[in-house]
C-alpha positions as CSV (number, residue, x, y, z in Angstrom):
1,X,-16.1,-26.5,-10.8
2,X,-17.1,-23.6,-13.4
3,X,-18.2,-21.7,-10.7
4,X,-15.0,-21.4,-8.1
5,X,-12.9,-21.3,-11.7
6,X,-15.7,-18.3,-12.5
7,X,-14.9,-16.8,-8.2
8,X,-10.7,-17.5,-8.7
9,X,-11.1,-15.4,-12.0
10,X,-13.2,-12.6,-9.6
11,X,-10.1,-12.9,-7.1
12,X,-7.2,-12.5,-9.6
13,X,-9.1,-9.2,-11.1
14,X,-9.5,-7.6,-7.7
15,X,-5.4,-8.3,-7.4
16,X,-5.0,-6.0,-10.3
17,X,-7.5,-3.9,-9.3
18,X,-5.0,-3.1,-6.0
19,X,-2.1,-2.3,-8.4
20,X,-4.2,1.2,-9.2
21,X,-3.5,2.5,-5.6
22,X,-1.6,5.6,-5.4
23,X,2.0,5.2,-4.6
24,X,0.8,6.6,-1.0
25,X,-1.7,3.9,-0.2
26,X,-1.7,0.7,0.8
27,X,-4.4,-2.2,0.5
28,X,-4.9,-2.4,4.1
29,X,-5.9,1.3,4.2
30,X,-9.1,0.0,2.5
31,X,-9.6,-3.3,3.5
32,X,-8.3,-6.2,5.4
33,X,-7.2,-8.8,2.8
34,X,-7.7,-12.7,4.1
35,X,-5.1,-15.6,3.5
36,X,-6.0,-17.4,0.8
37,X,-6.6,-20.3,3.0
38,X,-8.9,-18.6,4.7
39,X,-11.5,-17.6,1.7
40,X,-14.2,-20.2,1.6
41,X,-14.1,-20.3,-2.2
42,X,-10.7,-21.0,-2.2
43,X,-11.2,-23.8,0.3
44,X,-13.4,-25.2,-2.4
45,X,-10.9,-24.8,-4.9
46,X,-8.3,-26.8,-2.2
47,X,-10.6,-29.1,-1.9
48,X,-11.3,-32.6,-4.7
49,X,-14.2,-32.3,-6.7
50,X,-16.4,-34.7,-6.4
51,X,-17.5,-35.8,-9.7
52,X,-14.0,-35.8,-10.8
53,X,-11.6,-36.1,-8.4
54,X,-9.8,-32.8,-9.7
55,X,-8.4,-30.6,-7.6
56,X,-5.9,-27.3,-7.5
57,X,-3.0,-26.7,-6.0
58,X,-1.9,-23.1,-5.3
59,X,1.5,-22.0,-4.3
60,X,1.8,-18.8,-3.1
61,X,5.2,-16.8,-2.9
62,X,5.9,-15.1,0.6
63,X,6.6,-12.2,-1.1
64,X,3.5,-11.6,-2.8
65,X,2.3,-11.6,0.6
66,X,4.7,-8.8,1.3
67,X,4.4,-6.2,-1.6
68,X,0.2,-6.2,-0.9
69,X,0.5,-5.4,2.6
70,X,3.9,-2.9,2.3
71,X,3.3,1.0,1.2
72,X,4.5,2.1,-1.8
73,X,6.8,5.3,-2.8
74,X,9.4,6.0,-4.7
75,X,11.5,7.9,-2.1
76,X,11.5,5.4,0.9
77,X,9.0,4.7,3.7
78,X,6.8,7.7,4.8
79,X,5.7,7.9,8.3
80,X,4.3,10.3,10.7
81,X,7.0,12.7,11.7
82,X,8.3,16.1,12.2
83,X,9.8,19.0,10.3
84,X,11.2,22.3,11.1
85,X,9.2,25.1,8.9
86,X,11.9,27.8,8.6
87,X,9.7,30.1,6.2
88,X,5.9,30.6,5.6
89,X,4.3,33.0,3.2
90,X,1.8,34.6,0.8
91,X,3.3,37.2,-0.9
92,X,2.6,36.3,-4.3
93,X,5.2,38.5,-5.2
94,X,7.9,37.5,-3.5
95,X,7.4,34.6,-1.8
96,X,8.2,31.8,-4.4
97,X,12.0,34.0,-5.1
98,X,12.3,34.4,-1.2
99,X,11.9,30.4,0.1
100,X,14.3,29.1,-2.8
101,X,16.6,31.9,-1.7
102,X,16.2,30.2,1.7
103,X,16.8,26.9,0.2
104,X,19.9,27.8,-1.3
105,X,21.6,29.3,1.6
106,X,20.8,26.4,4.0
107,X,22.1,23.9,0.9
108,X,25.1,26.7,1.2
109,X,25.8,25.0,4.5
110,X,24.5,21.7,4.7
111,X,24.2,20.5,1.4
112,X,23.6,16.7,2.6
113,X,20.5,18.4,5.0
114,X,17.2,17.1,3.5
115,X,15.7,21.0,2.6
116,X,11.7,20.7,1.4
117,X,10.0,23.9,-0.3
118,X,6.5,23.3,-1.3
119,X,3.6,25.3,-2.5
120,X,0.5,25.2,-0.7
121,X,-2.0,27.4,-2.1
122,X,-1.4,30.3,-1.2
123,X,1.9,29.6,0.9
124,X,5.5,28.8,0.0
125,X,6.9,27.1,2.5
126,X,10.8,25.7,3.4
127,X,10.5,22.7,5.8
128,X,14.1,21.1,7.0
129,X,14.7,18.0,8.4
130,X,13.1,14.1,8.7
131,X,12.9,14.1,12.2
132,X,11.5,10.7,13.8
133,X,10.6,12.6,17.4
134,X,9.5,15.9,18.5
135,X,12.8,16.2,20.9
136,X,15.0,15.6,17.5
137,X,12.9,18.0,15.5
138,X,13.3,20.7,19.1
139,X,17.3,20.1,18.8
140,X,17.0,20.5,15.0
141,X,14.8,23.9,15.4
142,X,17.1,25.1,18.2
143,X,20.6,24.5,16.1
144,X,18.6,26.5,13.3
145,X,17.9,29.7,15.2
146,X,21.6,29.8,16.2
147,X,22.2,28.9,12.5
148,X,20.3,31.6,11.0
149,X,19.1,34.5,13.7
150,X,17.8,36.6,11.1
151,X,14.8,33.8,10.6
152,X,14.2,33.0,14.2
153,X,11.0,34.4,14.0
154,X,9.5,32.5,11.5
155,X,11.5,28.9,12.7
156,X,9.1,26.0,14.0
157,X,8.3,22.2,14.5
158,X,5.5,21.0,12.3
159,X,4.1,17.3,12.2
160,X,4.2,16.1,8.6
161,X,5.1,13.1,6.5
162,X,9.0,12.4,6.9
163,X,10.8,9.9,4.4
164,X,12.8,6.9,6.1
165,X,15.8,5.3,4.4
């Protein structure tokens, strides 16, 4: 009995051990994670002892179930996607002044359009859009050249990580 009370302690550490995942990574990008049922120490545990006729009964909420196997971020589901890159570059001058310019005068226009400017070492980019499909991301990069013609040039699809509300 010491010993699958010694194996349940084991299990309940390597739950808290999966709360240290980035907010990016789930469980199930590591490993596959059985029922409980089907653990053979656990079976043990579900099953009488027999010197003493003890035995344990686990209940296990649904939605414990759930929040191990379910990503986590604090901005909504991220999935494979597409975004329209509007601006690109290295000028360490001017490029940082230059894509929040960019960002302001799309915001100017759409201000409920989801507008991303990162930094990539070396490039500042301005990324537009959380486009599910390529052919929503094509109408999306096609509205944008009529939008803004002077930036037709640098205006693009890109796969990247989109956020899903």
């Amino acid at each position: 009995m010491r010993k699958n009370i010694f194996r349940l302690f084991l299990f309940c550490s390597f739950l808290v051990g999966i709360d240290s995942l980035s907010a990016t990574e789930t469980v199930s990008d590591y490993i596959e994670i059985p029922r409980l049922e089907d653990i053979s120490f656990m079976k043990d545990l579900l099953t009488k002892d027999s010197l003493t006729g003890a035995f344990v009964i686990m209940h296990q909420d649904s939605l414990l179930e759930m929040l191990i196997n379910t990503p986590r971020t604090s901005k909504g589901n991220v999935h494979k996607g597409f975004r329209v890159q509007i601006f690109s570059s290295n000028t360490a001058k001017t490029a940082k002044e230059r894509a929040f310019a960019i960002e302001k005068r799309i915001l100017q226009k759409h201000p409920d359009w989801a507008i991303y400017v990162s930094y990539i070492a070396p490039f500042w980019k301005v990324r537009v859009g959380d486009c599910i499909t390529k052919p929503a991301a094509e109408k999306l990069r096609q509205f944008l050249v009529k939008e803004f013609p002077d930036l037709q040039a640098e205006i693009y699809i890109v796969p990247d990580q989109i956020n899903i509300k």
